[in-house]
N, C-alpha and C positions, 0 to 999 in steps of 0.2 A: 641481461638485467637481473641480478642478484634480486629483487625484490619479489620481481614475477614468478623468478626460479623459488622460492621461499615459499609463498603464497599459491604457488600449484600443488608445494608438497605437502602445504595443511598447516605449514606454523601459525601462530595464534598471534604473535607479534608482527608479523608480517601483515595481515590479514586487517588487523585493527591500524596498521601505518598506510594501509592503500585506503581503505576507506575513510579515513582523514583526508589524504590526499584527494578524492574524489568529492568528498563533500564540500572541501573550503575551496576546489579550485587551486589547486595550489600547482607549482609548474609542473609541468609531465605527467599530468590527471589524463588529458584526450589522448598520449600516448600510452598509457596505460591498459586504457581502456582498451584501444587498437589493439595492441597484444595479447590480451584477455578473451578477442572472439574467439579463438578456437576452441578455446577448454568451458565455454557454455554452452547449457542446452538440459544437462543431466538433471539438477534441484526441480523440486514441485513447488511452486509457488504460492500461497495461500493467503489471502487478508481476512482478519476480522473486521468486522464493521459496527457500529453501532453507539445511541449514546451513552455519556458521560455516566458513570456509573452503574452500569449494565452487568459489569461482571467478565471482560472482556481477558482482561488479568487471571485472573481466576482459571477460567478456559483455557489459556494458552500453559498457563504451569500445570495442568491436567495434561495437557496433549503433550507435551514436555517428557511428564512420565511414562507416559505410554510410548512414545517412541524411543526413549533411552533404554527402555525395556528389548526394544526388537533393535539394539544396537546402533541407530541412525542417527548422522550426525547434524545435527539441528541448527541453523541461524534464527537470533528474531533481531526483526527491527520495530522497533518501539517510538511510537511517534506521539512528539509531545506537544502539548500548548507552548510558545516560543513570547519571548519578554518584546515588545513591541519596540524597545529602545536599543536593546545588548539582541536581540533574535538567538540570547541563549536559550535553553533550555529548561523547562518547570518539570521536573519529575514529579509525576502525579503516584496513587498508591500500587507500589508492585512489590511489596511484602514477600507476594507468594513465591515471585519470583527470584528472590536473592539466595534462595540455595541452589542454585545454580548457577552462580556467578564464576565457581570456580569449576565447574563439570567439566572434564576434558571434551568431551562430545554436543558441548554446545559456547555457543558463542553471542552471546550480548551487547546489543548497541541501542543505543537512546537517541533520536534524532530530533531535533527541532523544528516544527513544522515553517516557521520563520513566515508565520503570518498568512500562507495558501488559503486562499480556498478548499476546503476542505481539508485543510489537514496536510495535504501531499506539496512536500517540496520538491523544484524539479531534480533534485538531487534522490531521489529514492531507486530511481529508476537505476542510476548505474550503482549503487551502495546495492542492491538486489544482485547484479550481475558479479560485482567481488563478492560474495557471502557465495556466489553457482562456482564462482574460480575455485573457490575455497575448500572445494570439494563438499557443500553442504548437500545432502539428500532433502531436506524437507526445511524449508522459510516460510516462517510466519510473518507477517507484516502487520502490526495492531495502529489503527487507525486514532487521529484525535477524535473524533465524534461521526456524526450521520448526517451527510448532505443529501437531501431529495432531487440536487437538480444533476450532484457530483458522479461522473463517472469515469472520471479521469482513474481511479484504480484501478477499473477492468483492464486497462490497457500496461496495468505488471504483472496482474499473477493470473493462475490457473483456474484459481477455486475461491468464490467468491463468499465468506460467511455471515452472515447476516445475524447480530446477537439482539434480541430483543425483548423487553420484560414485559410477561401479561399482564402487565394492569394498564390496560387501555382501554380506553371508555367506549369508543363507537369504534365502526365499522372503517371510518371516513379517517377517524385518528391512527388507525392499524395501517391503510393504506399510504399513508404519509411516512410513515416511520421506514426509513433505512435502506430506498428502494428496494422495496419487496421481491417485484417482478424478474430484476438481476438475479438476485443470491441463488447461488447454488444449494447452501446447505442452508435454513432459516433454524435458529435454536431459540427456544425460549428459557431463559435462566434463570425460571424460580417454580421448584415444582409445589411447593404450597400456596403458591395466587390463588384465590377463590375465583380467579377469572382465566384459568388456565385453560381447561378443556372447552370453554366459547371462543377463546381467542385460537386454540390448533385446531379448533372445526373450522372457523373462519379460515384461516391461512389457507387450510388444505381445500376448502370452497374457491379459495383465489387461487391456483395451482390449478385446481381441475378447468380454468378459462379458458388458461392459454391450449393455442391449438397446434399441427403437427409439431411439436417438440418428440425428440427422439430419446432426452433426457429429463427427468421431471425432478422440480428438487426435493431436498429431503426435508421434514418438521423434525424438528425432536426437542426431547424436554432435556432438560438440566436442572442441576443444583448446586448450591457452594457447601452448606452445612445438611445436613449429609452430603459431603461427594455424590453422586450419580449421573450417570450419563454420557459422563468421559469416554469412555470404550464404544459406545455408538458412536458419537461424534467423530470418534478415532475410523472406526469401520466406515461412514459415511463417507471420511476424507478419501481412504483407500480407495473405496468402489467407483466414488466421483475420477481419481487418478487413471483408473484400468478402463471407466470407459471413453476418457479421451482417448488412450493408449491404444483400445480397441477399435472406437469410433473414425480413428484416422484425426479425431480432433485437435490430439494433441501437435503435430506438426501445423495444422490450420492457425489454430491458435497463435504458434509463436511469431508464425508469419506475417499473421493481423498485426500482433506486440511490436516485430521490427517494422513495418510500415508507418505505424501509428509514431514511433521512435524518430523516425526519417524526419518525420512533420515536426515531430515536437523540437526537435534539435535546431532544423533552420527555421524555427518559428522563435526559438532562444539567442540563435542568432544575430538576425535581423532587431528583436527587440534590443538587443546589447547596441550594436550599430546605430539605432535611433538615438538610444539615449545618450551614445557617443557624441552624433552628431548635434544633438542638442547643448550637450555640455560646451562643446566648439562653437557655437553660434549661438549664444548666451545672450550676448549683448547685438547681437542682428536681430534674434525674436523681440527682443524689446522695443528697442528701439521702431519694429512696424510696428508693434501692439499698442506707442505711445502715439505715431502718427495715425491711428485711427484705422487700420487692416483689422478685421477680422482676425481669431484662430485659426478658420477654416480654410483662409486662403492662406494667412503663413503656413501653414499646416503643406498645403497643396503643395505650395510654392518650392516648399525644401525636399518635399520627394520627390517632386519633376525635376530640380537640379541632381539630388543624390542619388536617385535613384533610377 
């Protein structure tokens, strides 16, 4: 397959035609995909998280330069509020990031979150796996906002970052914000808060809870104007890499990611299938919902036939 042969060797054009094809579904997406096991496993996977004008942007065109520096070739996927009627796409402010549009050594995609919960469509998942074909060493994945109950990201990438700005009032509002407890690496993104240094005592108070952890996360500050902090954040990501790499983690890890994969796939399945089935029996659910059945038993009734 010319396309896969393309796309193993690093071209840019090939690379942004599979992951079209992956995202719209389009014929020859699942064999695609089949093809593509072998040459994953190498990229570090990483999300930002947190909300809506935090500075998440910002961040990621910092770590951008820092890695173009040490030669690596970088994916991000960029995930956006999606139009509830066309499930196009709203690009929100990434300024920072449009010089890099043309960088050989990185590669850009804007994706629609097409109304998820939380942001993650089930398409991100194999769009992460073209960008590891691609030859990418390090993927960023920028989240629409911060779900408290969402953790459906854990289950793509490696390193989980948590971006969050100290001006939070209580103790109770801090623990709310961007599951805490997850994040591997917590940054706070304004280093002139007056409420800086009470909000990274706090943190690092909720850090010292948790118990035999063999890995503790990291706090750190940031800034947009002055720059600062980038190159910690940068070292954080590294050290977090070497100690899955060391920890044996990292093959754990990916193992959880493919299982979790297994589930979500015939759980996409099956929901495709229902909704098949109901589109075919259109005028059967009607027709008992007008003679007076319940949902619950039509409901029943069409999985004990179909299923």
């Amino acid at each position: 397959m010319e396309l896969l042969k393309n796309l193993i060797a690093g071209q840019e054009k090939a690379c942004a035609r599979c992951l079209s094809l992956v995202e719209n579904h389009r014929e020859g997406y699942l064999d695609l995909l089949e093809d593509i096991y072998p040459y994953l496993g190498r990229a570090y996977k990483v999300a930002l998280t947190g909300p809506p004008g935090v500075g998440k942007s910002t961040l990621i065109a910092g770590l951008v330069e820092e890695y173009i520096k040490l030669d690596k070739k970088i994916g991000l996927l960029l995930v956006s509020p999606s139009s509830p009627v066309s499930q196009g796409t709203f690009l929100g402010d990434r300024i920072s990031l449009a010089k890099f549009f043309a960088h050989p050594n990185v590669f850009i995609r804007s994706v629609a979150s097409r109304g998820m919960e939380g942001g993650l469509a089930p398409e991100i998942s194999s769009m992460i796996k073209i960008l590891d074909a691609y030859g990418c060493d390090l993927i960023l994945l920028e989240t629409v906002g911060s779900c408290p109950l969402n953790t459906e990201v854990l289950d793509l990438v490696d390193c989980l970052v948590n971006v969050l700005n100290p001006d939070i009032e209580d103790e109770l509002q801090l623990m709310e914000t961007g599951n805490i407890e997850l994040g591997d690496i917590l940054v706070l993104n304004k280093l002139d808060d007056k409420n800086l240094e009470r909000v990274k005592i706090d943190l690092e108070m909720i850090l010292d809870l948790r118990e035999d952890e063999a890995y503790r996360s990291y706090v750190l500050v940031t800034s947009k104007n002055p720059a600062k902090g980038i190159g910690d954040l940068r070292k954080a990501l590294d050290d977090h890499k070497t100690y899955l790499e060391t920890s044996g983690m990292w093959e754990k890890k990916r193992l959880q990611q493919k299982e979790k994969e297994v589930y979500h796939w015939m759980q996409n399945q099956l929901e495709e299938k229902l909704r098949q089935n109901l589109r075919n029996q259109e005028k059967e659910v009607i027709e008992a919902l007008e003679e007076g059945e319940s949902p619950y038993k039509v409901a029943l009734n069409l999985l004990e036939r179909d299923f």
